[in-house]
VEXDREN-2710 file (C-alpha; in Angstrom, 1 decimal):
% VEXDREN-2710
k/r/px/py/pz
1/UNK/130.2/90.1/22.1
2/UNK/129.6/93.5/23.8
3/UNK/130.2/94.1/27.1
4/UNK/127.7/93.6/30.0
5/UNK/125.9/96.9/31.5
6/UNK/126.8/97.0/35.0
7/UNK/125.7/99.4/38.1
8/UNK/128.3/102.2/39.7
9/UNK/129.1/99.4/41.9
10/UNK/130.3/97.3/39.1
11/UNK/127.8/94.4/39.9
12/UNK/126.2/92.8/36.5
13/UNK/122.5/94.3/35.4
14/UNK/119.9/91.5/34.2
15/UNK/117.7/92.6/31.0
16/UNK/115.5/95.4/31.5
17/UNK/117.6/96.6/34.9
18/UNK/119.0/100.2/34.2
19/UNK/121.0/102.5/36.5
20/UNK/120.4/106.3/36.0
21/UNK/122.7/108.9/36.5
22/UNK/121.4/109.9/39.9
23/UNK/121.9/106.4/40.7
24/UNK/118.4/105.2/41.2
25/UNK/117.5/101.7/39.3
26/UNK/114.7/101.0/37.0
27/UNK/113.3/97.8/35.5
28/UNK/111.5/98.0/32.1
29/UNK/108.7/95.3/31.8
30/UNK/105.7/94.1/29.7
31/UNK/102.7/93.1/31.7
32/UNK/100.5/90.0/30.9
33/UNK/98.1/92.5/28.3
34/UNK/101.1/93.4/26.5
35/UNK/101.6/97.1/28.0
36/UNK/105.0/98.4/28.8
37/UNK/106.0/99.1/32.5
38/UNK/108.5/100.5/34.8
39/UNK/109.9/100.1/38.2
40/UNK/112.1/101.7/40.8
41/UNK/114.2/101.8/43.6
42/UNK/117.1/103.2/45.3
43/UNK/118.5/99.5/46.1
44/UNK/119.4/96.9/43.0
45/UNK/119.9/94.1/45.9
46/UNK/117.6/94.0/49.1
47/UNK/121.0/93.8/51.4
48/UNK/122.2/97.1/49.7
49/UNK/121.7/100.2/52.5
50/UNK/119.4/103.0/52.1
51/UNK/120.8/106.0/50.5
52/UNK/120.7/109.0/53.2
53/UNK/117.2/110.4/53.2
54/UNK/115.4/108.2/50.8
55/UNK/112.4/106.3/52.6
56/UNK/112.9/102.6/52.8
57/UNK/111.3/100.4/50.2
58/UNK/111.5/96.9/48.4
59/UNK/114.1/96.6/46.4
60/UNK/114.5/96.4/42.6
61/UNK/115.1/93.0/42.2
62/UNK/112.6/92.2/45.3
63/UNK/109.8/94.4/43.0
64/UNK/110.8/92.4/40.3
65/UNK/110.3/88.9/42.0
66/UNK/106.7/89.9/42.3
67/UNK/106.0/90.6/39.0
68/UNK/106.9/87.3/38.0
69/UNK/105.2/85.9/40.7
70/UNK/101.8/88.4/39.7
71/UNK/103.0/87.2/35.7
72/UNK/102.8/83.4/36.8
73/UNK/99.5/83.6/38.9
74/UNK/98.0/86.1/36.3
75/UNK/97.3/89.5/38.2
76/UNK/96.3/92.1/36.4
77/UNK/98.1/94.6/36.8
78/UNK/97.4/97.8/39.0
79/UNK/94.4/96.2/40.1
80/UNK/92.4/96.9/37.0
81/UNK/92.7/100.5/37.6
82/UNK/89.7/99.8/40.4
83/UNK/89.6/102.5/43.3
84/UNK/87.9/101.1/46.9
85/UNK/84.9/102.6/45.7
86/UNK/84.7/101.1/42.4
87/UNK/85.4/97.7/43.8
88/UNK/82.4/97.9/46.6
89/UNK/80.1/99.5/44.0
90/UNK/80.8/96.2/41.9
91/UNK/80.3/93.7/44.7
92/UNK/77.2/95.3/45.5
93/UNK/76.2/95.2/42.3
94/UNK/76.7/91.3/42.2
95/UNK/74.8/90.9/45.3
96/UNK/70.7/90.5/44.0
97/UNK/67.9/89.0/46.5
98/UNK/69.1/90.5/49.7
99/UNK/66.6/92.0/52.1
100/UNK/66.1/95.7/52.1
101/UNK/68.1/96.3/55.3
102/UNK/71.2/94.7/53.8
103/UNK/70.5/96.9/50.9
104/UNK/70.3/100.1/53.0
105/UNK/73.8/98.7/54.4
106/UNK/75.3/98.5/51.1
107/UNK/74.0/102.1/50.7
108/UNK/75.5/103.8/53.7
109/UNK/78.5/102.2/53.0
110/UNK/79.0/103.3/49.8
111/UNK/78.1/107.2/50.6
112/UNK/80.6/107.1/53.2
113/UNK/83.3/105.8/50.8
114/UNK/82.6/108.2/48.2
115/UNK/82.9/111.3/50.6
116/UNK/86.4/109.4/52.4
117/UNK/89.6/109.8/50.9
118/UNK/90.2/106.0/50.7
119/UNK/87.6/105.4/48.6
120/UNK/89.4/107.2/45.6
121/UNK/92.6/104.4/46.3
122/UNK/93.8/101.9/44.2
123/UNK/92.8/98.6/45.6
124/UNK/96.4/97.3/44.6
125/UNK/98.1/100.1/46.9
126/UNK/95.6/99.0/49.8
127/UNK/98.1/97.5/52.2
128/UNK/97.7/95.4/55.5
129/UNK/98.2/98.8/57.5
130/UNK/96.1/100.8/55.4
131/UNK/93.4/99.1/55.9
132/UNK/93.9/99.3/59.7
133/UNK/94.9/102.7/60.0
134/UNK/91.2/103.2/58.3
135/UNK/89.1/101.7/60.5
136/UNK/91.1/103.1/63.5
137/UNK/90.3/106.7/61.9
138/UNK/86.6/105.8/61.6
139/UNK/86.7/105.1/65.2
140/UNK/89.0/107.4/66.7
141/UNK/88.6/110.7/64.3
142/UNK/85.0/110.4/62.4
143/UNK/83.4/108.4/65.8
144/UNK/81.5/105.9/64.5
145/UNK/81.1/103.5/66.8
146/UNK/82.2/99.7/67.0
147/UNK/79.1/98.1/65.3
148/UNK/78.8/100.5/62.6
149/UNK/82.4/99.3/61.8
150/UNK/82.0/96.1/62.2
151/UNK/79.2/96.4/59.3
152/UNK/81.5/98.9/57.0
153/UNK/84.2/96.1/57.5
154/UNK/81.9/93.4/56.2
155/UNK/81.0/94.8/53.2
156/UNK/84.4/95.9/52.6
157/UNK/86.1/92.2/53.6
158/UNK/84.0/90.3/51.0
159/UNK/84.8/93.0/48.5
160/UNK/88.3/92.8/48.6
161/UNK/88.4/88.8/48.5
162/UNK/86.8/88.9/45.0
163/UNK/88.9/90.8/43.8
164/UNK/91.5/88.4/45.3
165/UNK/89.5/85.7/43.6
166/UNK/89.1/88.0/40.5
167/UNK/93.3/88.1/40.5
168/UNK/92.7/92.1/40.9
169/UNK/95.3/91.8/43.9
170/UNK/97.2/89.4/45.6
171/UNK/95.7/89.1/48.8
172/UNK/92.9/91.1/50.8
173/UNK/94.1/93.5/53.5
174/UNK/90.8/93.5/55.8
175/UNK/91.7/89.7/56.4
176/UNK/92.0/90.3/59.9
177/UNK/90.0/90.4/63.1
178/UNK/88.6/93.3/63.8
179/UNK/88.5/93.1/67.9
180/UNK/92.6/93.5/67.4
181/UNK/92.6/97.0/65.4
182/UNK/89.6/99.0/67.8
183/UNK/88.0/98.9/70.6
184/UNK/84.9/97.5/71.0
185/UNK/83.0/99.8/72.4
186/UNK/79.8/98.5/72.2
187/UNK/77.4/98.6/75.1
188/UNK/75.8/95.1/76.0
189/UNK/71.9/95.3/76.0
190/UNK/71.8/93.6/79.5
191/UNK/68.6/91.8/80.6
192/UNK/66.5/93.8/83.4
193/UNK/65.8/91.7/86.8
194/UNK/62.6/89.8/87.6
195/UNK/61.6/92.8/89.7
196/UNK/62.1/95.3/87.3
197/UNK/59.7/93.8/85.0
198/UNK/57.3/93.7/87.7
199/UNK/58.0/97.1/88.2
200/UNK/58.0/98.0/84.6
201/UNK/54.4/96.1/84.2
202/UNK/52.8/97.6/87.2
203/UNK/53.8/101.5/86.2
204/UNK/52.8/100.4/82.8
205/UNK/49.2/99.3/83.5
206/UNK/48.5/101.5/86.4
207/UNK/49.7/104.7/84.1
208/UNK/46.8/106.6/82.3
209/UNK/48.4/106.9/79.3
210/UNK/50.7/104.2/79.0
211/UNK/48.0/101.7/80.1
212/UNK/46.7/101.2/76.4
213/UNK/50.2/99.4/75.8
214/UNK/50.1/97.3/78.6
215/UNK/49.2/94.1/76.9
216/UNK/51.5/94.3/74.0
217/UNK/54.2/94.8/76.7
218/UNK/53.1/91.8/78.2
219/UNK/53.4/89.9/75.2
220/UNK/57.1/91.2/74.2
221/UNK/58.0/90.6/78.2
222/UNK/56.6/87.3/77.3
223/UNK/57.0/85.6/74.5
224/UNK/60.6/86.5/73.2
225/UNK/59.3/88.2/69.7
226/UNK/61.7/90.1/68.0
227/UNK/59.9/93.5/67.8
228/UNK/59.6/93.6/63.5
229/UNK/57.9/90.1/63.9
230/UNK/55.8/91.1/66.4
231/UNK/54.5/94.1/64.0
232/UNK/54.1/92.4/61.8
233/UNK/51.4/89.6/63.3
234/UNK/48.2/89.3/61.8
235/UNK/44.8/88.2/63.5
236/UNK/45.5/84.6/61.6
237/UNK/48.7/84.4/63.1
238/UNK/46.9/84.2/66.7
239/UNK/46.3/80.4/66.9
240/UNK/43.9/80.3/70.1
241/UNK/43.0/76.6/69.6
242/UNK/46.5/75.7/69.5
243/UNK/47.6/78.3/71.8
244/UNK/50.3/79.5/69.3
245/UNK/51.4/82.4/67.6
246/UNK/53.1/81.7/64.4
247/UNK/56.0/83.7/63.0
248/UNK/57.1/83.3/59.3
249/UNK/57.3/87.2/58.4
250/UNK/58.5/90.6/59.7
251/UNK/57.0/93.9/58.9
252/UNK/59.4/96.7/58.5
253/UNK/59.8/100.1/57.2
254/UNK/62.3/101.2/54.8
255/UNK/63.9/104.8/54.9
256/UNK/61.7/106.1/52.0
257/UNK/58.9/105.0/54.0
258/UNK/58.0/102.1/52.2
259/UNK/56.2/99.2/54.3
260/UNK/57.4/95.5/53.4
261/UNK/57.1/92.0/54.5
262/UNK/60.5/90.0/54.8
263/UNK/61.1/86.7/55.8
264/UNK/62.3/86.8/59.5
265/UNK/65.6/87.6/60.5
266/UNK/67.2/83.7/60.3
267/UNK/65.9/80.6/58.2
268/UNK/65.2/79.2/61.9
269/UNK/62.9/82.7/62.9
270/UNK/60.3/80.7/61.0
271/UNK/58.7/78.9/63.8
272/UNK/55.4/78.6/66.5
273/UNK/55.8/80.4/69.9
274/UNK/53.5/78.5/72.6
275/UNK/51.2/81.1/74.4
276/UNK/50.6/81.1/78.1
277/UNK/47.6/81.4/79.9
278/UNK/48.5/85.7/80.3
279/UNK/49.4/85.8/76.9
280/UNK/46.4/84.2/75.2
281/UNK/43.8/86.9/77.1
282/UNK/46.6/89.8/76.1
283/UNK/45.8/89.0/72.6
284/UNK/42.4/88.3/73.1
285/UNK/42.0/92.1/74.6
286/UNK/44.2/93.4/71.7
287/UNK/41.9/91.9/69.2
288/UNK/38.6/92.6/70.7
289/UNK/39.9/96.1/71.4
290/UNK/41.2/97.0/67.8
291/UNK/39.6/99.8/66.0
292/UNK/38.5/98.8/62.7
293/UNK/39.8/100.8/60.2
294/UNK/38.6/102.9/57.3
295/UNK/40.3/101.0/55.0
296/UNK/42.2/97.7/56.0
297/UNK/45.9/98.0/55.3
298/UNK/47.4/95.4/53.0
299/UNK/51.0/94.8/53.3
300/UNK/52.6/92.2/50.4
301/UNK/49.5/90.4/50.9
302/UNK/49.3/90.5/54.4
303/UNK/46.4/92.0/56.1
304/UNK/44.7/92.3/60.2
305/UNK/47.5/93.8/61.4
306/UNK/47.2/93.8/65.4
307/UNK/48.6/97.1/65.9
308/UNK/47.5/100.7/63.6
309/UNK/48.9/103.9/63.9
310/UNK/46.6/106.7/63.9
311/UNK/46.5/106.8/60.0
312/UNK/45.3/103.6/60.0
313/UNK/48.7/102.1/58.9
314/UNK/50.5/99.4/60.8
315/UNK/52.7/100.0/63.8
316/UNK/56.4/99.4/63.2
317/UNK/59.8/99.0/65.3
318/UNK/59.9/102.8/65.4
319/UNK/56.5/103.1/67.0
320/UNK/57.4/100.9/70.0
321/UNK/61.1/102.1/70.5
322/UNK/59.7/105.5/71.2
323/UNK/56.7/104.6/73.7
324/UNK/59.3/102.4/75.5
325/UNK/61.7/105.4/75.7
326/UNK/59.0/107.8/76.7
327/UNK/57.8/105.1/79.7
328/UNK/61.1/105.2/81.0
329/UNK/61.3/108.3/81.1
330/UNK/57.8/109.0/83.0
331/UNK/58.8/106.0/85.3
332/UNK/62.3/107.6/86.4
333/UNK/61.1/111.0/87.1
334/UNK/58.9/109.9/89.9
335/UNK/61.0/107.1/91.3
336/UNK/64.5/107.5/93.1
337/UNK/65.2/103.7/91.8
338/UNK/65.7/104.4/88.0
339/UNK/64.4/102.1/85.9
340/UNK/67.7/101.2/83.3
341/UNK/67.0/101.6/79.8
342/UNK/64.0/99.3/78.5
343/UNK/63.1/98.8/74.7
344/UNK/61.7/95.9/73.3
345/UNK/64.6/94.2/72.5
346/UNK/65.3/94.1/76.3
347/UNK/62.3/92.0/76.7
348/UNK/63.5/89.6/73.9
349/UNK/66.8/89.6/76.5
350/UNK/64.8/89.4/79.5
351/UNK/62.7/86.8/78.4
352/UNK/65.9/84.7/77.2
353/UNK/67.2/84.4/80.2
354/UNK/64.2/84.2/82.2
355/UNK/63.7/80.9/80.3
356/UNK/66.9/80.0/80.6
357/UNK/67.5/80.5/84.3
358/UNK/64.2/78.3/84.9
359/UNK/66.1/75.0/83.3
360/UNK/64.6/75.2/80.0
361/UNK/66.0/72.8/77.4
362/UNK/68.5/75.0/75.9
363/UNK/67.6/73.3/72.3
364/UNK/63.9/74.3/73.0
365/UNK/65.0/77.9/74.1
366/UNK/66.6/78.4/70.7
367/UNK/63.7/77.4/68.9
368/UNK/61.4/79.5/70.5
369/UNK/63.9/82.4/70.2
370/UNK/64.0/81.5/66.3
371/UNK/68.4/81.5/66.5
372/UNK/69.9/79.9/63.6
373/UNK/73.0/79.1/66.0
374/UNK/72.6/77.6/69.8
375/UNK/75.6/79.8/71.0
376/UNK/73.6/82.8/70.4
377/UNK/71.3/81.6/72.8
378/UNK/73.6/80.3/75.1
379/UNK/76.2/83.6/75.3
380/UNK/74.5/87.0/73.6
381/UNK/71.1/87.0/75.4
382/UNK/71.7/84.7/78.3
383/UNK/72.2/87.0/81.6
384/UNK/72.6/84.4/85.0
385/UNK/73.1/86.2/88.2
386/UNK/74.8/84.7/91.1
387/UNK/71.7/84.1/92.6
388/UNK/70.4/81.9/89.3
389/UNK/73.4/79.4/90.1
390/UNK/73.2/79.5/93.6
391/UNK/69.4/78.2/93.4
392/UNK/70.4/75.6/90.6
393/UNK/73.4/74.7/92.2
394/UNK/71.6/73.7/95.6
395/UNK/68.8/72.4/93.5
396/UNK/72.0/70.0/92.1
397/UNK/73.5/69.0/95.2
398/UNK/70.0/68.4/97.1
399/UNK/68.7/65.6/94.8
END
């Protein structure tokens, strides 16, 4: 029988454990595809100490443990050779009927990968930390702010847990919240007061220029309309009979220009949104009003678009963000009050929690806002003052 190998410290190697003459171990393997493999360390045991200057690691026999364990629930080994790139480029791939703005998503994602040294890693050598110490260096080095993370870290946590799934690795390292690895920076898009939207009407309708808008304003200050919905209304969407507008599209604008017609942004944006008195003769202006174009613009079969550019094409987000910013600006150079920042998703804030501060049913409130889930209504656009549940609360205690 011949002797068994042992190590310099005279414990007993298993098969495929070797000692070399420098004293560092190695275990010889064949993987589940039949390919030969090696691994090393400077410990045989994991209570064994650290040689002086060698970086701590697992060791040997701890390396070997999960290879059986990545033998047993089939791994493949080194993570089918798939960089962080390669893995989001293939769960994109996978992905087919998503809107265009989850595409473009996808897109900027993948472009910032690709120019990122972390794209060109192994997803197998992507650790817990590594992960982390990422998304802090978006943040703190390249800047990006706290949403733009947020959306890089949904792409990439989906990723990672199919290749978990796929047994590519054994488990994801972006499982984790994101609020405890940055700073959330983000600034809250706060609704403006009762009096500021006075305010912001009267400049509005009393300006020269700006007057032409004042109606649409009106509408947006008034009926809760995300902005690409409200582009995208139609004259058959304007139910005067019924006094309703209904919404069961968006109109946007991709980055090659392209104009399309999505469904809006949640299965519950499909909905009717009652018209008051104001509104009704806003639209009834804007219609009577609109120039009729050359040629009548056609969008996925949609057509009588409200609002047209000067080229006769329909008015998008873009359109709107800008005359908003440009108002603002007018308004605060001639007033010592500044007006804070207005754009028309502030009026889909304002008129939130206008509704909600006047006792609305908050289950009707989330219908006419179109939210898939009632805690969106209830915390991310819902702004109540002191003086909201002062009135409520002696309204309360009165009865």
């Amino acid at each position: 029988m011949s002797e068994k190998r042992r190590d310099n410290r005279n414990r007993i190697l298993r098969e495929g454990e070797y000692q070399r003459a420098d004293g560092r171990y190695r275990f010889r393997y064949v993987d589940i595809n039949g390919n030969e493999g090696n691994i090393y360390s400077w410990r045989l045991d994991h209570n064994d100490p650290i040689p002086k200057g060698k970086k701590m690691e697992l060791s040997l026999r701890e390396k070997e443990k999960q290879i059986e364990q990545d033998m047993f629930n089939q791994v493949v080994p080194h993570g089918g050779n798939l960089t962080v790139l390669g893995l989001v480029e293939k769960y994109v791939g996978l992905k087919v009927g998503v809107r265009s703005s989850t595409k473009a998503g996808y897109k900027t994602v993948i472009n910032i990968l690709k120019k990122d040294d972390f794209g060109k890693m192994r997803i197998d050598k992507v650790k817990l930390s590594d992960a982390k110490a990422w998304l802090i260096k978006l943040q703190q080095v390249d800047k990006r702010s706290y949403s733009s993370i947020h959306t890089i870290r949904g792409v990439l946590r989906p990723a990672f847990q199919m290749a978990e799934q796929d047994d590519l690795i054994r488990k994801n390292p972006f499982a984790f919240e994101l609020v405890t690895v940055i700073v959330n920076d983000s600034v809250r898009r706060e609704a403006i007061t009762r009096k500021q939207e006075r305010d912001f009407l009267r400049f509005v309708k009393e300006d020269q220029h700006f007057s032409r808008y004042y109606d649409a304003i009106y509408i947006l200050f008034n009926t809760g309309l995300r902005i690409s919905e409200f582009c995208g209304l139609t004259k058959s969407d304007i139910d005067f009979k019924k006094k309703r507008i209904r919404v069961d599209h968006q109109l946007l604008r991709t980055s090659n220009m392209q104009y399309i017609i999505e469904k809006p942004k949640t299965e519950s944006g499909e909905r009717f949104v009652p018209m008051s008195e104001e509104v009704e003769q806003c639209f009834r202006r804007i219609i009577k009003n609109r120039p009729e174009p050359t040629v009548e613009p056609i969008i996925d079969g949609k057509i009588g678009f409200l609002f047209l550019d000067k080229n006769d094409r329909p008015m998008v987000a873009l359109h709107w963000e800008k005359y908003f910013q440009h108002i603002c600006e007018k308004y605060n150079s001639i007033y010592k009050i500044q007006m804070p920042k207005v754009t028309p998703h502030v009026c889909r804030h304002t008129f939130c929690s206008k509704m909600a501060s006047s006792g609305m049913n908050p289950k009707m409130l989330q219908y006419i806002m179109g939210h898939s889930d009632i805690s969106v209504t209830m915390n991310t656009y819902t702004h109540v003052t002191f003086d909201d549940a002062k009135d409520d609360f002696l309204k309360a205690i009165n009865e």
